[in-house]
C-alpha positions as MATLAB code, in Angstrom:
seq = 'XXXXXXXXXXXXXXXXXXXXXXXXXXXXXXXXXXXXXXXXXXXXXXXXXXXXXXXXXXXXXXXXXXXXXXXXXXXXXXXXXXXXXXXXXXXXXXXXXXXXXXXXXXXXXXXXXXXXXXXXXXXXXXXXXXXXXXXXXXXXXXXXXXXXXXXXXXXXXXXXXXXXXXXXXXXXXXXXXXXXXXXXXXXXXXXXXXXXXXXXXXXXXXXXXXXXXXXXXXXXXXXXXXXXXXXXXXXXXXXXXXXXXXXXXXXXXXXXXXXXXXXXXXXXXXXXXXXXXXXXXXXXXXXXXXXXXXXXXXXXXXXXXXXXXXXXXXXXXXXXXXXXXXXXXXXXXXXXXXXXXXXXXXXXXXXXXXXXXXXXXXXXXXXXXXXXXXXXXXXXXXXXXXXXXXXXXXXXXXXXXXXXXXXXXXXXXXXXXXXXXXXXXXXXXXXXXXXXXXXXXXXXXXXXXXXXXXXXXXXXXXXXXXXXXXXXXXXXXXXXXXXXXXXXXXXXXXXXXXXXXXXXXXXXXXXXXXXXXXXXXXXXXXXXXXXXXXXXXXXXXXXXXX';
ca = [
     -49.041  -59.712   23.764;
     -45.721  -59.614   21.983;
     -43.212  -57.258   23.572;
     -41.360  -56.830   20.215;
     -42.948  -54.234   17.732;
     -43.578  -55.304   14.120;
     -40.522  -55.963   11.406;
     -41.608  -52.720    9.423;
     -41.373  -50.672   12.426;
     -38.437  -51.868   13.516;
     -36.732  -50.882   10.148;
     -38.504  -48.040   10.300;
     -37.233  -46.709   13.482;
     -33.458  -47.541   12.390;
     -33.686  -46.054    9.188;
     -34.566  -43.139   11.097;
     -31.526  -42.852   13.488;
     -29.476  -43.826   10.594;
     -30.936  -40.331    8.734;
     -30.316  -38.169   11.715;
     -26.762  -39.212   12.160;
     -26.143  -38.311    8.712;
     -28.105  -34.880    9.217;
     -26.167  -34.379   12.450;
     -22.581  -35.025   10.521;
     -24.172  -32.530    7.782;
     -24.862  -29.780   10.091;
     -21.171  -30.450   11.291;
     -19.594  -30.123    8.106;
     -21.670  -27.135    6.911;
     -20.601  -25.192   10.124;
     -17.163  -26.015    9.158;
     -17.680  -24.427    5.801;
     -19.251  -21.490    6.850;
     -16.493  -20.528    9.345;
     -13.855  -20.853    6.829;
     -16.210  -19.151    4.583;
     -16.617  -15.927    7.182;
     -12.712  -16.291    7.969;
     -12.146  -15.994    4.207;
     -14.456  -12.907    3.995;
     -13.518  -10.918    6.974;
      -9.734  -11.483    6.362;
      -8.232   -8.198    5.626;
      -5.516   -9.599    3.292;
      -8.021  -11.387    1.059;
      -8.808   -9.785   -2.376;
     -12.487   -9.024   -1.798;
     -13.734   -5.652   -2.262;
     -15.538   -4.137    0.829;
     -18.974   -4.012   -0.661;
     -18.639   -8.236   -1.480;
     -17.713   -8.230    2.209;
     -20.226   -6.407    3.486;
     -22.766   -8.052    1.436;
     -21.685  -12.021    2.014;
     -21.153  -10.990    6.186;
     -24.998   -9.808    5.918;
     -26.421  -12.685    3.523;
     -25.037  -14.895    5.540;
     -26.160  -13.378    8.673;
     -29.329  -13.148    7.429;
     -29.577  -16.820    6.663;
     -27.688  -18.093    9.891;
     -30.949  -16.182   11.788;
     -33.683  -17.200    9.572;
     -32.498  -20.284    9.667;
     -33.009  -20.549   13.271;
     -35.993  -18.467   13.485;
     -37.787  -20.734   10.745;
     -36.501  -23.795   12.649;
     -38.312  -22.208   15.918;
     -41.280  -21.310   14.100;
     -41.611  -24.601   12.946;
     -40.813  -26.715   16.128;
     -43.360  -24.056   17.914;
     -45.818  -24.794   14.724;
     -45.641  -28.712   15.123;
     -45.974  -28.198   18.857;
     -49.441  -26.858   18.520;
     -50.515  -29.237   15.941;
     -49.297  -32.556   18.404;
     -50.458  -30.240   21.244;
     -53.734  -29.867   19.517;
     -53.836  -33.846   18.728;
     -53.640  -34.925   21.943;
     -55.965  -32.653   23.369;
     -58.161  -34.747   21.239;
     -56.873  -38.378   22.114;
     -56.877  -37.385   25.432;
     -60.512  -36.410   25.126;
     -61.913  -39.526   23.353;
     -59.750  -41.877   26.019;
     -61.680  -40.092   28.686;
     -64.624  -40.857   27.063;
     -63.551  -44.792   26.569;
     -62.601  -44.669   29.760;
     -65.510  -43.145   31.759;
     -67.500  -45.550   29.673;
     -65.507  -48.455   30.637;
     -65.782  -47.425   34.380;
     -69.577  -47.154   34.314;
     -70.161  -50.894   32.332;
     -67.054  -52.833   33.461;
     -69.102  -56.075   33.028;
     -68.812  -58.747   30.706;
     -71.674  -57.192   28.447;
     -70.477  -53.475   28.821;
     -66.896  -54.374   27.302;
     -68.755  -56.257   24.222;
     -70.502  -52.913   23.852;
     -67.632  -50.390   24.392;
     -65.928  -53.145   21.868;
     -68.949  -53.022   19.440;
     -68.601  -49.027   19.601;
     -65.556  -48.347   19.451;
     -65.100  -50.372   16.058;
     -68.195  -48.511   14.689;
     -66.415  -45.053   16.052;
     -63.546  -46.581   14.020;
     -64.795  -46.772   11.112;
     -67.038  -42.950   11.474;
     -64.003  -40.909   12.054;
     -61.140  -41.677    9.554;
     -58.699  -40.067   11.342;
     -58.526  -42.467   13.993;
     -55.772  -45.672   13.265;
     -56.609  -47.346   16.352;
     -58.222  -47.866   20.046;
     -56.463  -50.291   22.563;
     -57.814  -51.392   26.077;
     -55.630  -52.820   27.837;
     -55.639  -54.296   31.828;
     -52.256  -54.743   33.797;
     -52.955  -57.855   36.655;
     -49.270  -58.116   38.611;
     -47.112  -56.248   36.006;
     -49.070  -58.783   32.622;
     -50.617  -56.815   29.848;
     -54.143  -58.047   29.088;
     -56.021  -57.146   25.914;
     -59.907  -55.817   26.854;
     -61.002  -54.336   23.778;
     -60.390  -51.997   20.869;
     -60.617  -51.637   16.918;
     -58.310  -50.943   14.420;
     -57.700  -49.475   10.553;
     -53.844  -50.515   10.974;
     -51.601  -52.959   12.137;
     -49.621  -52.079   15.561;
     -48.541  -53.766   18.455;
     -47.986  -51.214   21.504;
     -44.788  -52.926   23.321;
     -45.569  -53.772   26.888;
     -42.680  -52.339   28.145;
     -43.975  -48.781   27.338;
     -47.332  -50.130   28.562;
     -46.241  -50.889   31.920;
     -43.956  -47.713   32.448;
     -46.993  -45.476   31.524;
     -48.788  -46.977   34.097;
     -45.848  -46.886   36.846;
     -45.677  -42.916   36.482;
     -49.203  -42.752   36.083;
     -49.189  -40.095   33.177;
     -50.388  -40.298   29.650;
     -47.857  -40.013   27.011;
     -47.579  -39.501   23.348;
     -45.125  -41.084   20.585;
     -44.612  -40.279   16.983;
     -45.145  -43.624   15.099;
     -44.920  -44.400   11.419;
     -47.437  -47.098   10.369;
     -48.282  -49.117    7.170;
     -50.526  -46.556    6.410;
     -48.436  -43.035    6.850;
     -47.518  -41.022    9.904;
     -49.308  -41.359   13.046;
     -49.901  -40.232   16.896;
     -50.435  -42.433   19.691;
     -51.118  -41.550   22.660;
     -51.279  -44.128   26.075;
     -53.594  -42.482   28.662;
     -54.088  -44.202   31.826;
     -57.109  -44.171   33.500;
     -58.165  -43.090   37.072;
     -60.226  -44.879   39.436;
     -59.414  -48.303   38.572;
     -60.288  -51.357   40.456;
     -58.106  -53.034   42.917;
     -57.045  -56.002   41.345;
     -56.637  -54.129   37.472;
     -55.253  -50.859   35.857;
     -56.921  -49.758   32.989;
     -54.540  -48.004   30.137;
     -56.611  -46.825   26.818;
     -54.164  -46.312   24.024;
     -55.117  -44.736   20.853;
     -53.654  -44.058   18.015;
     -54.695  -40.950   15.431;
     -53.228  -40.573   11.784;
     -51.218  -37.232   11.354;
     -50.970  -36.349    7.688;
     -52.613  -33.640    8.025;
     -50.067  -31.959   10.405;
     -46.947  -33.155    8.123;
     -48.931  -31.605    4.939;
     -48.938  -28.277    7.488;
     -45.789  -28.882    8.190;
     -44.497  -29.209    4.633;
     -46.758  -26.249    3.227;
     -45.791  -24.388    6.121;
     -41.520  -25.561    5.200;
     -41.705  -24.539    1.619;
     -43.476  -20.736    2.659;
     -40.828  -19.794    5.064;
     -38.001  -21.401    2.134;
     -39.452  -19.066   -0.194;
     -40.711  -16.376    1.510;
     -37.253  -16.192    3.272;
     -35.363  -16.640    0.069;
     -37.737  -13.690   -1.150;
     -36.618  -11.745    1.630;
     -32.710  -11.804    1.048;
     -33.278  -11.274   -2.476;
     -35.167   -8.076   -1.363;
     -32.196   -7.179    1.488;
     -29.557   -8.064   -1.383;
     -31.009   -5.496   -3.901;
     -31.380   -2.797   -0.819;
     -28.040   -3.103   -0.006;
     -26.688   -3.080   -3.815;
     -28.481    0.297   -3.963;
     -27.831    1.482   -0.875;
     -24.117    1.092   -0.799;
     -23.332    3.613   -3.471;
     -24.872    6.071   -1.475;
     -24.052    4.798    2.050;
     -20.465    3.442    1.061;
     -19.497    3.837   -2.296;
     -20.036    8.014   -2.420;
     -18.359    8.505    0.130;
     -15.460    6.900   -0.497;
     -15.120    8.147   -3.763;
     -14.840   11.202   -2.619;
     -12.091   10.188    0.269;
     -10.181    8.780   -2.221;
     -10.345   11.478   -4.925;
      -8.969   13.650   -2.082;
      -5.958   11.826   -1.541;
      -4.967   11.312   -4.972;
      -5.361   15.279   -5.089;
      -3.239   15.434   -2.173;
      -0.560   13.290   -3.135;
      -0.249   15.056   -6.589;
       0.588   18.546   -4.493;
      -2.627   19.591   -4.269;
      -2.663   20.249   -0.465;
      -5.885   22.618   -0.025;
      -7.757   19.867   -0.983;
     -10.007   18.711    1.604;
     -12.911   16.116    1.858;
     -16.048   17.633    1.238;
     -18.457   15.447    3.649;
     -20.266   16.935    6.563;
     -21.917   14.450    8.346;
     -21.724   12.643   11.885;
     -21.963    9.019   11.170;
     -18.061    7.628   10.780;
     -17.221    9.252    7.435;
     -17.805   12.386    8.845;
     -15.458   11.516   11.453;
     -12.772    9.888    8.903;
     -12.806   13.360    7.057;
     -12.509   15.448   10.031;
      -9.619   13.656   10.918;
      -7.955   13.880    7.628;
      -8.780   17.070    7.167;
      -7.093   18.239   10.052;
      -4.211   16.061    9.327;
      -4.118   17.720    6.072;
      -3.824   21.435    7.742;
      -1.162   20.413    9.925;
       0.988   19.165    6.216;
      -0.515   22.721    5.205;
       1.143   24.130    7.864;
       4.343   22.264    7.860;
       4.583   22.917    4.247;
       4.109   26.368    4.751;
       6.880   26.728    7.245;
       9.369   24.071    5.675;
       9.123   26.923    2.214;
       9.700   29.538    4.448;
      12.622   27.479    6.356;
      13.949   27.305    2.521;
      13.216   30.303    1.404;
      15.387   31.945    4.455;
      18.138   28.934    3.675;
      18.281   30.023    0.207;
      19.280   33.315    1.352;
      21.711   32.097    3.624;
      23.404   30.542    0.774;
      23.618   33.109   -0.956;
      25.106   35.544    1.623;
      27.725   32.780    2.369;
      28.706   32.154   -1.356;
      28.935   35.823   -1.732;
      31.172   35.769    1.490;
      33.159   32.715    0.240;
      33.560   34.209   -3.474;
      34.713   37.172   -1.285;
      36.960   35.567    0.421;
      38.389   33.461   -2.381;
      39.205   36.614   -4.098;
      40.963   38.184   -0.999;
      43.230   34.708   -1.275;
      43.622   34.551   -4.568;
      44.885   38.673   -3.956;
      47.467   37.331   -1.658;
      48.563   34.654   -3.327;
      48.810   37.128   -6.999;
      50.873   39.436   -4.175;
      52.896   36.974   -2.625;
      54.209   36.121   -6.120;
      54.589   39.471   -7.623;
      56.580   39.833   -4.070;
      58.803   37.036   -4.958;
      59.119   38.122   -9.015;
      60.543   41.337   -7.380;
      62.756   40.689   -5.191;
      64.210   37.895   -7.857;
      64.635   40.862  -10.238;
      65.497   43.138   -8.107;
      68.607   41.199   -6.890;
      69.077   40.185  -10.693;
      69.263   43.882  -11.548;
      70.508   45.383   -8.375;
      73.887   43.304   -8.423;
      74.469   44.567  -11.936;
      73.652   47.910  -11.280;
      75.416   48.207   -8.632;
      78.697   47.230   -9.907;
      78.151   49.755  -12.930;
      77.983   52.790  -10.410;
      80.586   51.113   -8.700;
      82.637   51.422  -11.761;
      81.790   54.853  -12.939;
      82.660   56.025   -9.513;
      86.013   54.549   -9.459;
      86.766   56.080  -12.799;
      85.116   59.813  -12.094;
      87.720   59.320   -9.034;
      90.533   58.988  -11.265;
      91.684   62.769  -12.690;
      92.413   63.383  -16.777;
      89.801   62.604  -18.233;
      87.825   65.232  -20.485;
      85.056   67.373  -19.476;
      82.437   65.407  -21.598;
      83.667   61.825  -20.068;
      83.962   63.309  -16.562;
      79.684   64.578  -17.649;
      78.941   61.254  -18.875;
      80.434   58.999  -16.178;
      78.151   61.199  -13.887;
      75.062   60.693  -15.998;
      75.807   57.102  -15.488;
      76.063   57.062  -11.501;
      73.188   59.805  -11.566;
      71.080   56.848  -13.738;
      72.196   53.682  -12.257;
      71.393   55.554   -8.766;
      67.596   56.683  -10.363;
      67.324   52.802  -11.347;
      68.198   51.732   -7.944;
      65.541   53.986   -6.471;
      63.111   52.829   -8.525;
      63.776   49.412   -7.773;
      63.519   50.180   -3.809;
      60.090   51.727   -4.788;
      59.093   48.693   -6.464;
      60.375   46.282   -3.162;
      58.184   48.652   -0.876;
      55.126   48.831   -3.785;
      55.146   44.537   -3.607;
      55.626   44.291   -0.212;
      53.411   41.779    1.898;
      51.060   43.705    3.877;
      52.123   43.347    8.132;
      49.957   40.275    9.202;
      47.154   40.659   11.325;
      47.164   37.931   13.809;
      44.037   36.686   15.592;
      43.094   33.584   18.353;
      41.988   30.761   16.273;
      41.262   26.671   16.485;
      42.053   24.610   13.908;
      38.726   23.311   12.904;
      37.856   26.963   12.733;
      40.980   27.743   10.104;
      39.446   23.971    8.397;
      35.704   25.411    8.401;
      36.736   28.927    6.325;
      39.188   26.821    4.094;
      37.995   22.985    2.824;
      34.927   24.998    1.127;
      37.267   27.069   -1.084;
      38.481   23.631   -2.682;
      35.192   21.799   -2.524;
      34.887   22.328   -6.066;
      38.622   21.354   -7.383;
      37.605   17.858   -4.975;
      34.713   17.156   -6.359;
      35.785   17.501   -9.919;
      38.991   15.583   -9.286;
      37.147   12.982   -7.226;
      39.375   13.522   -4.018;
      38.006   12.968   -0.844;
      39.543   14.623    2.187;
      39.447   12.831    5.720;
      39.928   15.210    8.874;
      41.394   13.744   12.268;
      41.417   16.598   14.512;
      41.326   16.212   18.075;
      38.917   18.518   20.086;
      41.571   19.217   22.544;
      43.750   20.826   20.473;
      45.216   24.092   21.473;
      44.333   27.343   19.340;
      46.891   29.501   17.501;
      47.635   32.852   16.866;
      47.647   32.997   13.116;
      47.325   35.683   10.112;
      43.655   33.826    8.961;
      44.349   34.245    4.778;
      48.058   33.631    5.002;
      46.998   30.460    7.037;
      44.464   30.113    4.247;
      47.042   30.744    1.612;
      49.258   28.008    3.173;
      46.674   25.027    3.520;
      45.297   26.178    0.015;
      48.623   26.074   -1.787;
      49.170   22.587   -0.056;
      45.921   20.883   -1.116;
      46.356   21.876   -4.456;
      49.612   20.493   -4.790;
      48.262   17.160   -3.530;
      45.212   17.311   -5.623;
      47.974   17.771   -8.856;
      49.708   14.726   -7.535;
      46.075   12.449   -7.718;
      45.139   13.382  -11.468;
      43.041    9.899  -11.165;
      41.789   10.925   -7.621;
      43.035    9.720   -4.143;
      42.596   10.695   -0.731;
      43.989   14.122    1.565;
      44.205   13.080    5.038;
      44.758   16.412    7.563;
      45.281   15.887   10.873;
      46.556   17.710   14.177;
      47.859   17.364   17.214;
      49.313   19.123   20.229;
      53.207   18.888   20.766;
      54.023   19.558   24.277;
      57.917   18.942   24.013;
      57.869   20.855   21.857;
      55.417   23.647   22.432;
      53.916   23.602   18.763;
      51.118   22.260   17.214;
      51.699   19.615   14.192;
      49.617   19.916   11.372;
      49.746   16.775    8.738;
      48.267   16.960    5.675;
      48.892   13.947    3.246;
      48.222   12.327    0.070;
      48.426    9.003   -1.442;
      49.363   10.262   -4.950;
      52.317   10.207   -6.771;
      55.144   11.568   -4.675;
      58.019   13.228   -4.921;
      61.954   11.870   -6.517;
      64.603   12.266   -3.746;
      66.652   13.907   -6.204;
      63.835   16.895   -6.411;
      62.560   17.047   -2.669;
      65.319   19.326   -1.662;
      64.386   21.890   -4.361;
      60.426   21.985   -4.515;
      60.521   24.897   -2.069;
      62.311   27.061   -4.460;
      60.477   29.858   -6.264;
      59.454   29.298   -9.770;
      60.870   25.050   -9.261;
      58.341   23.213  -10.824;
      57.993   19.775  -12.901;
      55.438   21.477  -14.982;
      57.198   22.739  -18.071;
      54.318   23.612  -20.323;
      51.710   24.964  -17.821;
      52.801   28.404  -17.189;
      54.533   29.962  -14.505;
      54.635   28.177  -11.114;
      56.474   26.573   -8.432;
      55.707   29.445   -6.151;
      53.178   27.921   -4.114;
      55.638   25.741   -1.302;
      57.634   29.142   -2.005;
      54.838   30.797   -0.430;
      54.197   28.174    2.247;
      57.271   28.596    3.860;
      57.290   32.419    4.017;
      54.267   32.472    5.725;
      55.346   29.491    8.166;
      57.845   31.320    8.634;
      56.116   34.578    8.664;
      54.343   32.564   12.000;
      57.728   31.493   13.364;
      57.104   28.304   12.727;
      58.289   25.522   10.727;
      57.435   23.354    7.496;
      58.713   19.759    6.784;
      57.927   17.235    3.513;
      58.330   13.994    3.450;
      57.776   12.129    0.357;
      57.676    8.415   -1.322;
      57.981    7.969   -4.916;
      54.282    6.657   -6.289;
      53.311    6.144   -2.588;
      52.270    9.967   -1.747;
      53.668   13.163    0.345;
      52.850   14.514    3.658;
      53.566   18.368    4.670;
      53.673   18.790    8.198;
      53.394   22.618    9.427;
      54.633   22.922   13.075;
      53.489   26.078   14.734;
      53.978   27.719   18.137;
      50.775   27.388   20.240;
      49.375   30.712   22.555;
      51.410   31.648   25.300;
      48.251   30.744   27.336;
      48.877   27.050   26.429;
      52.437   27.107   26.970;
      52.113   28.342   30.486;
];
């Protein structure tokens, strides 16, 4: 017997590995898809809407595990058909065989031969029945009939017959899909071993097979279409409600609307999302609440300390209106006094002199009776104008900066000056009149800030002098500076380069009486078209000097 099966099988059985390779590198590249498929889909910076998530996660869930579950319900279907098949072979080679055992002669074989061809050709589902006898590992042919054309190889022969248990292969023969089934038979003589193989056709299980394919294709494709339109109507209520109404909230909220809250009672997750929002959203409440009250009470503040600075601005601006009318007398009443004086002095010296007629002797006493009324009214005016005593207090320097840069703040900002401040924390404090201080610094600013009519920058430092037991105080400009010819006289009342503006030139006027009101000092230094510092030196406590 040939070893070899036939050509057709042969091609047959490579075609076949050929066709699962190419299903196995399939299955390989679908898997590939569908992972960069779910990737895709579950990525949160992808452009697909939750519900096109949601649905393509459970499609293809859904298909993943009907997939297998079909593929188990049809291995486990094909199982009991084969199982069922060979139950059947193995039955009819039991009977072969117990009828082999019971006639083994010469005329019994030509009988079982004789039947088994007539069994053949009774029962169309049987291909074939092979006897066959192994004598020291050769395959001998006893008897059998056939409806097809197969060759069982000896090699599977003789292992079936080494392990001594039946066993079944799926074959494809000329005429369709078949079972056979090698069954080896107990009880055999010494010298022989009988194996009864037997072949059955099997169309009928691949037309199960198929039928029972294309019901689970459609009847699962039936079923996600049914899951697909449950979840489309579903998700508005489950999903899409919901989050309407989360989102409707927030665009309320962000618009101002903050007693807005999300109207879902529930205690599935959204439930849980608006809880939390909602009492995020009374905190903000809250925290609104108190921030307009933190305002409200800020407002007020402001306004108490612009009412305090207007206050204070107009007890300056007092001073300064004094200070001047203080100079403006005392510059008229030496112009007038020196005058008047002499004409007194001259009507006494001629009231001394004797002759003269009643009537001149009366009117040259009318004259030092007037010029002497004139020169009392002139001391009343001096003691009318006169600078109030200063009240001096214990004061820092950052504390004298604090009550005055805000009194310019507006003149800077419309002029576009910016003022820097050095001042070191360790400076001493000072015993100082606090608005003729104010006076000073303000008078000094504002001469800088008329120096930068395109804007600049007022540096004020300060720094203790121990040498010299005063404290320096530096306030410069970068602005147009002074001529050398002029820096002698800019301290004199009424000196100005302003011609057309009115009267001033009292303000360094002013400056140095009240440095020097303080015992103190004031120097200038100047650079033409470079700027002009004012230094103020002042005596510090006696607490510091000690």
């Amino acid at each position: 017997m040939d070893e070899n099966p036939s050509l057709f099988l042969f091609v047959k059985h490579h075609c076949r590995k050929v066709i699962v390779v190419y299903f196995i590198s399939f299955c390989y590249k679908f898997s590939i898809m569908l992972k960069n498929l779910l990737a895709k889909i579950i990525d949160y910076n992808s452009n697909l809407t939750v519900r096109v998530r949601v649905i393509a996660l459970t499609v293809a869930g859904l298909a993943v595990t009907m997939a297998i579950w079909g593929i188990i319900q049809l291995t486990a279907l094909n199982r009991i058909l084969v199982d069922q098949q060979v139950k059947r072979l193995e039955g009819v080679a039991e009977t072969v065989s117990t009828f082999y055992q019971r006639f083994p002669t010469r005329q019994g074989i030509a009988t079982l031969d004789s039947a088994l061809k007539d069994h053949i050709q009774s029962d169309v589902r049987l291909a074939r029945i092979d006897i066959f006898d192994i004598r020291s590992k050769n395959v001998d042919y006893i008897a059998g009939a056939s409806r097809v054309q197969y060759e069982w190889p000896d090699s599977i022969v003789a292992e079936v017959r080494a392990k001594g248990k039946s066993r079944y292969v799926k074959l494809e023969t000329e005429a369709g899909p078949s079972l056979g089934l090698l069954y080896p038979v107990s009880g055999e003589t010494r010298d022989s071993h009988i194996i009864v193989g037997i072949i059955a056709f099997s169309r009928a299980n691949t037309e199960i097979m198929s039928r029972a394919r294309q019901l689970l294709f459609f009847s699962s494709a039936g079923l996600l279409l049914a899951i697909l339109l449950l979840l489309g109507i579903s998700y508005g209520w489950i999903i899409g409600r919901p989050l309407k109404l989360i989102i409707g909230t927030i665009d309320a909220f962000q618009k101002g609307q903050y007693v807005e809250r999300i109207p879902i009672i529930r205690e599935d997750e959204w439930g849980q999302l608006a809880d939390h929002f909602n009492q995020m959203a009374d905190e903000i409440q809250n925290v609104m609440a108190r921030n307009l009250d933190l305002t409200r009470h800020l407002e007020e503040r402001v306004r108490e300390e612009t009412l305090n600075v207007v206050q204070l601005q107009k007890q300056v601006d007092d001073l300064k209106q004094l200070t001047a009318l203080g100079h403006l007398t005392a510059n008229l009443a030496h112009d007038l006094g020196t005058p008047l004086h002499s004409i007194a002095g001259l009507a006494k010296l001629m009231l001394e002199r004797e002759g003269w007629p009643p009537d001149v002797v009366h009117k040259l006493s009318l004259i030092v009776e007037q010029t002497q009324r004139l020169d009392n009214v002139i001391q009343n005016v001096r003691k009318a104008t006169r600078l109030p005593e200063p009240h001096f207090e214990l004061m820092t320097v950052h504390k004298i900066l604090s009550d005055t840069l805000p009194l310019v703040e507006p003149l800077i900002q419309t002029n576009h000056v910016i003022i820097d401040v050095n001042i070191d924390q360790s400076v001493a404090s000072l015993y100082v009149d606090r608005y003729r201080i104010q006076t000073a610094l303000l008078n000094i600013i504002q001469n800088s800030i008329d120096a930068m009519p395109d804007g600049g920058k007022i540096t004020i430092s300060a720094e203790d002098d121990r040498a010299t037991k005063t404290i320096k105080i530096l306030i410069a400009d970068d602005g147009q500076g002074i001529p050398a010819d002029l820096l002698k006289k800019v301290c004199e009342p009424f000196f100005s380069s302003h011609k057309d503006e009115g009267m001033r030139g009292l303000g360094l006027a002013i400056v140095r009486d009240i440095v020097k009101a303080h015992g103190g000092q004031m120097e200038i230094q100047s650079t033409l078209d470079s700027g002009t510092s004012v230094i103020l030196y002042l005596r510090m406590t006696d607490e510091m000097i000690d």
